[in-house]
N, C-alpha and C positions, 0 to 999 in steps of 0.2 A: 504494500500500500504506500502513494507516495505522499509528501505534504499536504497535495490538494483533499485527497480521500480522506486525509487522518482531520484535518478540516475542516469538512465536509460532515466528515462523524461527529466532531465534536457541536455543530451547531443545528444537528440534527433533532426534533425532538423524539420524546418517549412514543409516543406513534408512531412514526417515519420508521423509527428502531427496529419494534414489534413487528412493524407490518415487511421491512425489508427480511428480517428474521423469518418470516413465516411462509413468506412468498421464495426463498432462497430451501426453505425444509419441504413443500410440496413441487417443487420442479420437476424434479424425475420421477412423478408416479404418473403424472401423465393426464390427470382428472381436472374435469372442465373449469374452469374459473368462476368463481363467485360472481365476478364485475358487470361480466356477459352472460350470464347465466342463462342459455333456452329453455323458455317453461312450455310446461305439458307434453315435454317429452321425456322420456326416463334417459337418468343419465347418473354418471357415477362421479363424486365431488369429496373433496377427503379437506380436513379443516382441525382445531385445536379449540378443545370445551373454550371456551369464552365466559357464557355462563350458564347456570342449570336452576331449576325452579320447577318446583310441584303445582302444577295450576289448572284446578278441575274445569273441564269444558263439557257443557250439558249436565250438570251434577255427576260426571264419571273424571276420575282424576286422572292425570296427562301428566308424562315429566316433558318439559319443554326444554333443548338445551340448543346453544345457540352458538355454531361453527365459524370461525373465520380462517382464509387463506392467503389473507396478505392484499386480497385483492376488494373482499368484502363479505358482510352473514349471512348463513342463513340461519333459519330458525327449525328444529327438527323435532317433531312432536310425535311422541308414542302414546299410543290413549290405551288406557286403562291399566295403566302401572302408576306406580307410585317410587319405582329406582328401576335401575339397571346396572346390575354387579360390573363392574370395572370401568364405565364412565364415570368420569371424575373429571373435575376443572382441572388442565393444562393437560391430559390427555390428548392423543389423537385418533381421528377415524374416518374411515372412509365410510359413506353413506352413497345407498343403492337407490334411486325412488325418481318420484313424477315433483317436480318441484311448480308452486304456482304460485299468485300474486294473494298476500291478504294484509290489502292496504298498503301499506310502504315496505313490509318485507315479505321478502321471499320465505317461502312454508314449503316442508314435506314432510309427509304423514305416514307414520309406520313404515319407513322404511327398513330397505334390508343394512345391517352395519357390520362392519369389521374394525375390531381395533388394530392402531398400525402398531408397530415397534418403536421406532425412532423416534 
């Protein structure tokens, strides 16, 4: 890294940071970008917990947890659970599903998931 990058890093804020970090750790898997994200197709999107929250929809409980890639969230919702053994905040996972519009963020519903290693 030369003066300008060293820099560069230092006037960079704690988002720019996170988000180059994140965007630098899902490159080589290959899965679509949050940014562009085509909905109502299925497609395969891998991201880092962000945040998680128990939040009943229709009086049936939902963990909602919410993935980012460096490039932008989604929001990823399992109905009728209340946890899922080994998501956890700073985790990572690839998520399988139909993603769609509800309101300003992008949602997908009972998808299929994989945790990653790295």
């Amino acid at each position: 890294m030369g003066i300008k990058g060293f820099g560069k890093k230092l006037n960079a804020d704690n988002q720019e940071i996170d988000s180059d970090r994140l965007c630098e750790r899902f490159k080589d898997y290959g899965f679509a970008s949050l940014e562009n994200l085509p909905l109502r197709n299925r497609i395969k999107i891998g991201g880092e917990v962000k945040r998680m929250r128990i939040k009943p929809r229709s009086g049936i409980p939902a963990v909602e947890i919410v993935i980012n890639d460096g490039t932008g969230e989604a929001t990823v919702i399992f109905s009728g659970r209340r946890n899922i053994p080994g998501i956890e905040h700073g985790k990572c996972l690839m998520v399988d599903g139909v993603p769609h519009r509800d309101g300003n963020r992008t949602v997908i519903l009972n998808p299929a998931y994989s945790l990653l290693t790295n």
